[in-house]
C-alpha positions in Angstrom: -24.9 -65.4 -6.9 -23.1 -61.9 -6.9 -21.0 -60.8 -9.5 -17.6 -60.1 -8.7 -16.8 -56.5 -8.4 -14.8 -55.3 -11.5 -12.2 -52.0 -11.9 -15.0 -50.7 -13.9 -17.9 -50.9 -11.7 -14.9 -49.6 -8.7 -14.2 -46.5 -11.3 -17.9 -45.8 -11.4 -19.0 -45.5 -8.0 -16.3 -43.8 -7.4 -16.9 -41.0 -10.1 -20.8 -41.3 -8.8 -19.8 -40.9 -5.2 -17.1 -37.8 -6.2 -20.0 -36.1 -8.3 -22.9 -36.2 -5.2 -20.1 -34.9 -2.7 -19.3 -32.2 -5.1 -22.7 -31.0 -5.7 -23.3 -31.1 -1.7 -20.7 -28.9 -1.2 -21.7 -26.4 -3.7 -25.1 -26.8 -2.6 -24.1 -26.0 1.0 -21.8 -23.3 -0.2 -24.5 -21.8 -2.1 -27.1 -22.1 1.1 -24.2 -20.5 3.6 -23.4 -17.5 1.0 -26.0 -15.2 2.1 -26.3 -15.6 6.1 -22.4 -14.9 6.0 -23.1 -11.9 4.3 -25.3 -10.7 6.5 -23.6 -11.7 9.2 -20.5 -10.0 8.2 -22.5 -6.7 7.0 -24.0 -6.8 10.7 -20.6 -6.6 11.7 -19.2 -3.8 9.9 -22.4 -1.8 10.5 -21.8 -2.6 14.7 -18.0 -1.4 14.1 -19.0 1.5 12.7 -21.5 2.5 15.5 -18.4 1.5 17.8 -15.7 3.9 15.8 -17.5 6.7 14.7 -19.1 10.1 16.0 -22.8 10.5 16.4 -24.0 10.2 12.9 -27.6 10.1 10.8 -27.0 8.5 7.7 -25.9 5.1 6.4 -22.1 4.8 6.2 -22.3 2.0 4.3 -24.1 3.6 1.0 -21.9 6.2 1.0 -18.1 4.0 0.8 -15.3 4.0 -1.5 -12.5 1.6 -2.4 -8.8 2.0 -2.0 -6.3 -0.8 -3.6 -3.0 0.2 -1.3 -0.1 -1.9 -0.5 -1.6 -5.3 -1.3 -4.6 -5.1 0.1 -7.8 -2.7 0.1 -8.8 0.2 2.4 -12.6 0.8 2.4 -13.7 4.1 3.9 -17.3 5.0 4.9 -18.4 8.7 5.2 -20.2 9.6 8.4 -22.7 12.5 8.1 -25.1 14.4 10.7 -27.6 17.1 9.3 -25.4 16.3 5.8 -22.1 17.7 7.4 -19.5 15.1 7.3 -18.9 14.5 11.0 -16.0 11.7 10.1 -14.8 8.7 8.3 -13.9 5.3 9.2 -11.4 2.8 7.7 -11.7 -0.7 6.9 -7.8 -1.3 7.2 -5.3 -4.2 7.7 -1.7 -4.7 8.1 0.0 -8.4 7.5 3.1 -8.1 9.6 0.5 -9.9 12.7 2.5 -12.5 14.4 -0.5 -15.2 13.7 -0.7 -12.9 10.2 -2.7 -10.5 8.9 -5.0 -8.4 10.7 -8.1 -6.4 10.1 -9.3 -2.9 12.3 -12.0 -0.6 11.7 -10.6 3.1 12.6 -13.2 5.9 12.5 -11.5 9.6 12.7 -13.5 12.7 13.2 -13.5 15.5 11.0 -9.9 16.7 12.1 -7.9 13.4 11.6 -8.1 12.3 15.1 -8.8 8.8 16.1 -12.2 8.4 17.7 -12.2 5.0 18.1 -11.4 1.7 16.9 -12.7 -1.6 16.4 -10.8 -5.4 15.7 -12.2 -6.8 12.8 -10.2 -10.3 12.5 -7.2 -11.4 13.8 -5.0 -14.5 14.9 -2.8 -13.6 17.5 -2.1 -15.0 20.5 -4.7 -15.5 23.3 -4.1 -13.8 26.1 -1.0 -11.7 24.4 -1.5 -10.5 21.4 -5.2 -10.5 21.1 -5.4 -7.7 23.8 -5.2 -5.3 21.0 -9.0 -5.4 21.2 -9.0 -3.1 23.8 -5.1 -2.3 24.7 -4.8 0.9 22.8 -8.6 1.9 24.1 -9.0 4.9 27.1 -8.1 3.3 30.8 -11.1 2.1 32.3 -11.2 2.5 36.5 -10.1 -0.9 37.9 -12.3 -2.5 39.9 -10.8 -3.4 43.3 -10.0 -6.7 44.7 -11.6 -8.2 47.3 -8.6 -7.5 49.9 -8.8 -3.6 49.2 -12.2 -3.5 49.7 -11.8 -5.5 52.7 -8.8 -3.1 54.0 -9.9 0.1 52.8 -7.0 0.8 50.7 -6.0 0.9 47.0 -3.0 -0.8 44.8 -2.2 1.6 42.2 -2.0 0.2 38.4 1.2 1.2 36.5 0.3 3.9 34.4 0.9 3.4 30.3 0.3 5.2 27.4 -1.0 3.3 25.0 -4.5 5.2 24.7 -4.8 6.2 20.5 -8.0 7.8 21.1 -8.5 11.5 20.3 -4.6 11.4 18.7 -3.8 12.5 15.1 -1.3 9.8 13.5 -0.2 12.5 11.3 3.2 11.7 11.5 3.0 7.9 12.5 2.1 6.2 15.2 4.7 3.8 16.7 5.8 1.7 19.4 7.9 3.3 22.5 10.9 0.7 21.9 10.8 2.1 18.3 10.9 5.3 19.5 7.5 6.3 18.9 4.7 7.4 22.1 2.9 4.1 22.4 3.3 1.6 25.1 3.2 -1.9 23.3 1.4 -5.2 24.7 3.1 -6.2 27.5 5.0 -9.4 25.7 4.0 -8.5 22.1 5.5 -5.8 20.6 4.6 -7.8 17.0 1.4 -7.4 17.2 1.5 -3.6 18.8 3.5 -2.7 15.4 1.0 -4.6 13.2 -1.7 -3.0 15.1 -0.1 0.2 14.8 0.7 -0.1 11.5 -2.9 -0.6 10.0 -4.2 2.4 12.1 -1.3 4.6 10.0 -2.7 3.1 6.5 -6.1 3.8 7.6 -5.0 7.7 8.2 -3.5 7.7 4.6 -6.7 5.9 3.4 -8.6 8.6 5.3 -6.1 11.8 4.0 -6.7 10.6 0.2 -10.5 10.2 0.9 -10.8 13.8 2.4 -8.4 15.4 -0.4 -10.4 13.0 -2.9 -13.7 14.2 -2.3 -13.0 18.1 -1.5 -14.2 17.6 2.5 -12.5 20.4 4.8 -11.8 20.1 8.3 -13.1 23.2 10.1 -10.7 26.0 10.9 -9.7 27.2 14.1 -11.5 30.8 13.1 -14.8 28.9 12.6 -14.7 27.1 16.0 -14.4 30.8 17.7 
């Protein structure tokens, strides 16, 4: 005949049961370290490729470390022929309206974006998760099947939200904040938060430059 269960043998399965679920997790913790590592390092390397001009070293050896506002910039030096051709910035800005956000922005060797990539985000599908390619140069629309069909085409509103090839030297911002940027049609949040980690990236990229002694070429060595 079974013996009645008792607090004490309740208490110890309990304790044996918390133990094995605790070292399963670690264990699986442990396991999942390194693949998300590389997965996240596979990331940052395809971002960089993404942001950056044509370059023939590895970014990622050559990266420093900024602590800024709460957060960390991380910049990685592009080289070609061992002439800095640009940096990018691992930047982020937490005024999101799902929270913070994380973009790549690579700048060439006179401050001007060259291209960006979105890193992580939360924002709203379908709103605010067209930063990803909002503030990116206008693609040529592909036509419907009724202008095809009629031989004649329906003419896009034009906006200017394209950051490419601009210097955010003195801020980029919003049009409804009086800045030149057309927002996300239905959120202007996340076109300020977007906004707002590309300037902290420039800053990130202006202390790297004056940091490490790297010119930008003058107009008289261009002629």
């Amino acid at each position: 005949m079974a013996k009645p269960s008792t607090l004490k043998n309740l208490t110890l399965t309990l304790v044996v049961i918390t133990v094995l679920s605790a070292g399963g997790l670690g264990g699986m913790s442990i396991l999942t370290q390194e693949p998300i590592a590389k997965a996240k390092s596979k990331k940052i390397l395809a971002a960089l490729k993404d942001v950056l001009p044509e370059f023939d070293n590895d970014p990622s050896k050559e990266r420093t470390e900024q602590e800024v506002d709460g957060g960390k910039l991380v910049m990685y030096t592009a080289k070609k022929g061992g002439e800095v051709v640009g940096m990018a910035v691992e930047s982020f800005s937490p005024k999101g309206f799902g929270g913070r956000i994380a973009v790549m922005v690579g700048f060439d060797r006179e401050g001007k974006v060259s291209g960006y990539s979105v890193l992580e985000h939360a924002e709203t599908p379908g709103l605010g998760d067209r930063m990803v390619n909002w503030f990116k140069p206008p693609v040529a629309p592909v036509k419907s099947l009724i202008e095809r069909a009629f031989g004649f085409e329906i003419k896009a509103p034009e906006k200017s939200s394209n950051i490419y090839g601009v210097s955010p030297s003195t801020g980029l911002s919003v049009s409804k904040d009086g800045g030149t940027v057309d927002a996300i049609t239905a959120a202007t949040i996340s076109s300020r938060a977007f906004l707002d980690a590309v300037n902290r990236a420039y800053a990130g990229f202006k202390g790297a430059i004056n940091y490490t002694g790297a010119t930008t070429p003058s107009k008289e060595n261009n002629e």
